[in-house]
C-alpha positions in Angstrom: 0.0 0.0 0.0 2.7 2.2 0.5 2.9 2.9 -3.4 -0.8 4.7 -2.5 0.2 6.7 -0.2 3.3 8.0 -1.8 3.3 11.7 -0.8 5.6 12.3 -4.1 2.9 11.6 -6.2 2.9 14.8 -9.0 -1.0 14.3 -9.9 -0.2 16.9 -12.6 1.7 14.0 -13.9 -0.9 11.5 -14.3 -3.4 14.2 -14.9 -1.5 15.3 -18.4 -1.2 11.0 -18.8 -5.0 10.8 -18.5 -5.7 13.3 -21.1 -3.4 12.1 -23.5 -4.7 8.5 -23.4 -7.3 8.1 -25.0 -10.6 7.3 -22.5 -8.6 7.3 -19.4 -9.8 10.2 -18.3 -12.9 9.2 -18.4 -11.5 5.7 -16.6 -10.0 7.9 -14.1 -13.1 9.8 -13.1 -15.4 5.8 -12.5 -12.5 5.0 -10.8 -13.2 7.4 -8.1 -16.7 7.2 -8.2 -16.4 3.2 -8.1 -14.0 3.8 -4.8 -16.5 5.9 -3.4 -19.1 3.7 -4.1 -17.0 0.5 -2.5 -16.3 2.6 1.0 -20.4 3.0 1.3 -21.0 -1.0 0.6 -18.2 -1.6 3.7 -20.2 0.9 5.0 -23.9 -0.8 4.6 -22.3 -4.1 5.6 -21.0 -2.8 9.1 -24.5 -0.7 9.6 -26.4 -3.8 9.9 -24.1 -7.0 10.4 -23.4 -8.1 14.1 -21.0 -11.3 12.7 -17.8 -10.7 14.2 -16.0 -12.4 11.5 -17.9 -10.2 8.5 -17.3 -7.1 10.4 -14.0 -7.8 10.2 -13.7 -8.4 6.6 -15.5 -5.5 6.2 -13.5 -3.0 8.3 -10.2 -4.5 6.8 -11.2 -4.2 3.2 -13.3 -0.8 3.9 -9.3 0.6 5.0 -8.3 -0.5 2.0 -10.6 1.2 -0.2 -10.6 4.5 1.9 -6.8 4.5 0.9 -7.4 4.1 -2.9 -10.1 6.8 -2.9 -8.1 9.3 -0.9 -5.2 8.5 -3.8 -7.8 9.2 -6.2 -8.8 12.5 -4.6 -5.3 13.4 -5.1 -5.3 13.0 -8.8 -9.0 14.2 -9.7 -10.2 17.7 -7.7 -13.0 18.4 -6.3 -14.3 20.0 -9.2 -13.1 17.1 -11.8 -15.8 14.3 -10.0 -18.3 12.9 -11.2 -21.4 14.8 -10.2 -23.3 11.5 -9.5 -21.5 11.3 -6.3 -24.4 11.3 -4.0 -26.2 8.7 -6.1 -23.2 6.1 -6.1 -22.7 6.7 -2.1 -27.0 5.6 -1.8 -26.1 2.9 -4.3 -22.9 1.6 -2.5 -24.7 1.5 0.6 -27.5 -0.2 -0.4 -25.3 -2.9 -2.4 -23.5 -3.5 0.9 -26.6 -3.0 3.6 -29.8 -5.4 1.6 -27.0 -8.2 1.7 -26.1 -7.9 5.2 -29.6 -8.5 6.2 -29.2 -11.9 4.0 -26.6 -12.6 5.6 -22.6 -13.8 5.6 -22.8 -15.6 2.1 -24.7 -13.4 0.5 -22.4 -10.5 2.0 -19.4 -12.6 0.5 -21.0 -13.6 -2.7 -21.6 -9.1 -3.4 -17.9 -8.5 -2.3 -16.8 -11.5 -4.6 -19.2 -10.1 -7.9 -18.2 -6.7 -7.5 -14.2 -6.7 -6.9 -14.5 -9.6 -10.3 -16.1 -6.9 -12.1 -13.3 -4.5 -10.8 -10.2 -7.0 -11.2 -11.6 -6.3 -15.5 -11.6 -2.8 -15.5 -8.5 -2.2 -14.1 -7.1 -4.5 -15.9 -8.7 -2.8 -19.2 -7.1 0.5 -17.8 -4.0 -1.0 -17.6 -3.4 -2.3 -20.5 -3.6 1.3 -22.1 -0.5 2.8 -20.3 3.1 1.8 -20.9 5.3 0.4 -18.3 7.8 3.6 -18.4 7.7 7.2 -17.9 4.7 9.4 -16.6 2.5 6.7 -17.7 4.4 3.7 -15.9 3.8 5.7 -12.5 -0.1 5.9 -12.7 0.1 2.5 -14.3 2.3 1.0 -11.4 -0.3 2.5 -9.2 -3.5 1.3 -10.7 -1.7 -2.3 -10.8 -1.4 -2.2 -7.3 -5.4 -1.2 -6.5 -6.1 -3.8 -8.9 -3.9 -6.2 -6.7 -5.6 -5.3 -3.8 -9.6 -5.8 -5.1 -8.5 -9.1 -6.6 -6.9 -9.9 -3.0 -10.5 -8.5 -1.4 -12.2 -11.0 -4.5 -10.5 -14.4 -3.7 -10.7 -13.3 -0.1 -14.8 -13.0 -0.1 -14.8 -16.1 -2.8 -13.5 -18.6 -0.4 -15.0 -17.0 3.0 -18.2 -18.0 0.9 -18.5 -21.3 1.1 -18.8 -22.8 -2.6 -21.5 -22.8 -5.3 -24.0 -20.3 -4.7 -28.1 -20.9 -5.1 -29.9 -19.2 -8.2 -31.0 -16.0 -5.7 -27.1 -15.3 -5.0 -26.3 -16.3 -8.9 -29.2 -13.4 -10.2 -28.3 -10.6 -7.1 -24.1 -10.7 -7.9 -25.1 -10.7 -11.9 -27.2 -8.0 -11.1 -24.6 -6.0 -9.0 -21.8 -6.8 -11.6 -24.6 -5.6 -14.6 -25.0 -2.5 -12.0 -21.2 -2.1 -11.9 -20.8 -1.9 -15.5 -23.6 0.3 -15.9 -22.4 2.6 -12.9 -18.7 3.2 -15.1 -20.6 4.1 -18.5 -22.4 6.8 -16.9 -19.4 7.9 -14.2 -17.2 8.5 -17.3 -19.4 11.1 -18.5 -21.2 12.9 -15.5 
C-alpha cells in the first residue's frame, strides 16, 4: 500500500497522462466514483451485520478502499468528480446493507461479484498505459489497487463457502450488470 500513499505523487503528472490517453480520463473519473461507491457498501455491511467475522472483513477491506479513494482524490479535484456522487454513495450502501440483512454468504457472494467486475476494468485501464515514464507511475499505481480488489475477490470467494443458489447467482449478476452500468455513466457525469 505504501505505493498509494506516496506523498511524491505529481497528480499533474498523471493528470497530463489521463488526457493524453485516450478514455482514461474518463476511466479515471469511475474510478473514483467506483472507490467511493466501494467505501459505502463496507459501509452498509458494518450498519447492519453483528458477525464478528464479517465485520471484520468488512473494516479491513473498507481501509483499503478509503486509501485508494483518498489517492484518487489526489489526482482528480473536487471540481473534476463525477457529479453523481451522491447517487453512487445511496447505491454503494445499499449494495453492501440489503445483503447484510441476507446474511454472511450473500455479503461474501456481493464482495466477490463486485471486486470480479473491478479485477476487468483495471485490468482494461491498464493495459492502455506503458510500463515507463509518466505513464508507468499511474500505471504502477493502478496495478497495485487492482492487486488489492482481486486480493478482497478471492478473499470474499473462499470465505463464501462454494457454489452459490440461483437467488445469490441473479443478485451478484445484477450488482456486476450494475457495476458496468455505474462506469458508462461515471465516465461522462
Amino acid at each position: 500500500m505504501s505505493l498509494l500513499l506516496d506523498p511524491d505523487l505529481d497528480a499533474d503528472a498523471v493528470l497530463r497522462v489521463a488526457r493524453s490517453t485516450p478514455g482514461l480520463t474518463g476511466d479515471l473519473l469511475s474510478d473514483h466514483a467506483g472507490e467511493t461507491g466501494a467505501v459505502m457498501i463496507y459501509r452498509g455491511i458494518l450498519a447492519i451485520c453483528r458477525d464478528p467475522e464479517i465485520r471484520r472483513f468488512a473494516s479491513a477491506h473498507m481501509a483499503t478502499e478509503q486509501g485508494h479513494l483518498a489517492l484518487l482524490e489526489r489526482l482528480l479535484p473536487a471540481g473534476q468528480q463525477s457529479r453523481l456522487l451522491p447517487l453512487w454513495r445511496i447505491a454503494g450502501f445499499l449494495t453492501g446493507f440489503l445483503p447484510g440483512l441476507a446474511g454472511p454468504r450473500a455479503v461474501y457472494a456481493t464482495i466477490d461479484a463486485v471486486e470480479s467486475f473491478v479485477d476487468r476494468h483495471y485490468e482494461d485501464q491498464i493495459r492502455k498505459l506503458p510500463a515507463d515514464g509518466e505513464a508507468g507511475a499511474l500505471r504502477a499505481l493502478l496495478v497495485q489497487c487492482q492487486a488489492d480488489e482481486v486480493h478482497h475477490r478471492d478473499e470474499a470467494r473462499e470465505a463464501g463457502g462454494g457454489a452459490a443458489g440461483f437467488v445469490l447467482r441473479a443478485w451478484a449478476w445484477l450488482v456486476g450488470t450494475g457495476s458496468a452500468l455505474a462506469v458508462q455513466a461515471a465516465r461522462r457525469v
